[in-house]
C-alpha angles and dihedrals in degrees: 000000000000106000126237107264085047088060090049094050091049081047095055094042088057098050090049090054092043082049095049095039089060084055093065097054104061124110120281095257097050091048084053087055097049097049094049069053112058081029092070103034082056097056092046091043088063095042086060094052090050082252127152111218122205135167129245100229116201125129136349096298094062097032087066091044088052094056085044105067088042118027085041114027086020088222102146105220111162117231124220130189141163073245088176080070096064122079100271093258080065103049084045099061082043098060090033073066102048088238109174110246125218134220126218129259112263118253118238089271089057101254114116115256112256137192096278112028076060084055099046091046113042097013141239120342093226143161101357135323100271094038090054088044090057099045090054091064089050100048090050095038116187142173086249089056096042098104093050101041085054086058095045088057096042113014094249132142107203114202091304085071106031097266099286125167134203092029133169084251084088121113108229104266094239091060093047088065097055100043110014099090092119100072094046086113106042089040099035101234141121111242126155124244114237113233083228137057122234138205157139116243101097091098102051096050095042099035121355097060097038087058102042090050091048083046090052102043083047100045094234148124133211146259114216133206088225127146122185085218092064084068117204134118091320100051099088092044094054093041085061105032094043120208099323132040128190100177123151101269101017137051128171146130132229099186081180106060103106092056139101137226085254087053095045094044087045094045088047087054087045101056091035088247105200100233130214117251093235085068095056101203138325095246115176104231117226089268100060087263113136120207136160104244096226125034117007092196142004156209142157119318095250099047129113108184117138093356089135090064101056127072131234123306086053139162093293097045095050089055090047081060100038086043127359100181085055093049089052093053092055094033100053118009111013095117133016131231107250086206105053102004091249119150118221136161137183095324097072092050084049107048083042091054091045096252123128127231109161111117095217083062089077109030110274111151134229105264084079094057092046089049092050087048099052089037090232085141137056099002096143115073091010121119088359092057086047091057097035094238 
């Protein structure tokens, strides 16, 4: 029986997420308002504290949140990114904006990581953030990681977790299957062994850590593009939290949080947001709907989170048609087999996931082919953007 301060805090908890969710429901100007609100409060707030604010600058989402904290509240708050990360349309509006660009942290041998020495040492960046997580443990087993590699194959928790069954610890079924081979013999079952290996470390060494280390030498926290309606591993923690956040180890603000895709994409018209050329235009559709007619969302070039959810043309073949030299590089040879010296790329994660890739799949001629052959096309940021160099 849950005891009576577990079920106040659940209370609590509850309140907090039916607030926040009628919050997300007000109309487009008074979410505008809340969020210059929170916006400010958070700004004088850090003031208070003897804090620096800054914004983490990436794709559309947070470009619009930059100019609007200073186009629309003048606030002045300065933006950083590992802008050499984002699709060059990207990196362009950054530096239009005079957005500060951030290096990599060195490697152990003194050279900055780059896109794919992260690849050929920890792995794909696949599937989501906490799939590829768990794959990962299951991939480097160790006596340490028993107990939670045994609740990533069953859903159970084991002592550690109150001996709990049927927990959220349990890999999707689907994905066992594909990648859950070493533990055929502990388990008992009878799981293939990816020819790959997976993880998710790719954030923390290219951008995480640059930007926490920027935030720390410059006393300041961050403003985010998040928004609890995009889903994923952050939606639970704004809607309790709410737009800012002052915990122990972590402060920050996401002004945006409340809002929709429709509010992002309208404030974004409002303010004349410059966008990216990945994201071709933000169009209404007949019926009122706004969308971007290229990419809806974005990420680095090498990334592979959520690619199973989108449909083709999707983020690889968009970049087949932005940059085709570059395609080929994380494709087909991006990274080597350390068993037989082969070099491999992409294709290889995606034909093994189920997910096509192959331009001729969905009608792109041959031209395209020819150009990428003879290198006409796309000579300049290639192979040395793929590398971050």
């Amino acid at each position: 029986m849950k005891n009576i301060i577990e079920r106040m805090e659940e209370e609590k908890t509850a309140e907090k997420i039916a607030r926040f969710r009628i919050n997300q429901q007000l109309p487009y100007e008074q979410k505008v308002a809340y969020a210059a609100k929170r916006s400010e409060e958070f700004y004088l707030e850090c003031q208070r504290r003897g804090l620096s604010c800054h914004v983490s600058v990436g794709g559309l989402d947070s470009i619009t949140l930059y100019l609007f904290l200073n186009q629309y509240l003048h606030l002045g708050i300065p933006g950083i990114s590992v802008s050499h990360l984002e699709d060059k349309s990207i990196q362009a509006v950054h530096k239009q904006l005079g957005i500060e660009s951030l290096r990599p942290i060195s490697r152990a041998d003194g050279k900055p990581w780059n896109k794919a020495a992260i690849l050929q040492e920890f792995g794909f960046p696949v599937l989501s953030k906490e799939t590829a997580g768990k794959i990962e443990l299951l991939q480097h087993p160790t006596p340490q990681n028993a107990t939670v590699r045994h609740a990533i194959i069953t859903g159970e928790t084991g002592e550690y977790g109150g001996y709990r069954k049927g927990t959220r610890m349990k890999l999707a079924q689907k994905w066992l299957e594909l990648f859950a081979g070493y533990e055929n013999e502990s388990e008992g079952v009878d799981y293939k062994i990816a020819p790959f290996l997976v993880s998710a470390k790719c954030c923390y060494y290219l951008k995480e850590k640059p930007c926490d280390d920027w935030a720390k030498s410059h006393n300041s926290v961050p403003y985010l593009g998040l928004m609890a309606s995009e889903g994923g591993r952050r939606q639970k923690s704004l809607m309790m939290h709410g737009c800012n956040y002052f915990g122990k180890s972590t402060i920050r603000s996401a002004p945006f949080a409340i809002f929709g895709r429709q509010d992002l994409l309208q404030l974004a018209l409002d303010l004349d947001v410059p966008v990216p050329k990945i994201y071709g235009e933000i169009v209404r559709d007949t019926d009122g709907i706004l969308r971007t007619t290229r990419a809806q969302r974005t990420g680095c070039s090498m990334c592979g989170f959520g690619i199973q959810l989108e449909k083709r043309p999707h983020r690889f073949d968009r970049l087949y048609e932005d940059n085709p030299k570059e395609w080929e590089f994380w494709m087909l040879r991006c990274v080597e087999d350390q068993k037989t010296g082969e070099k491999y790329g992409w294709g290889r994660v995606l034909d093994y996931i189920g997910i096509g890739w192959r331009p001729e799949e969905i009608g792109y001629g041959q031209m395209r082919l020819e150009v990428m052959k003879d290198g006409t096309q796309a000579q300049e940021g290639s192979h040395e953007q793929a590398n971050g160099e």
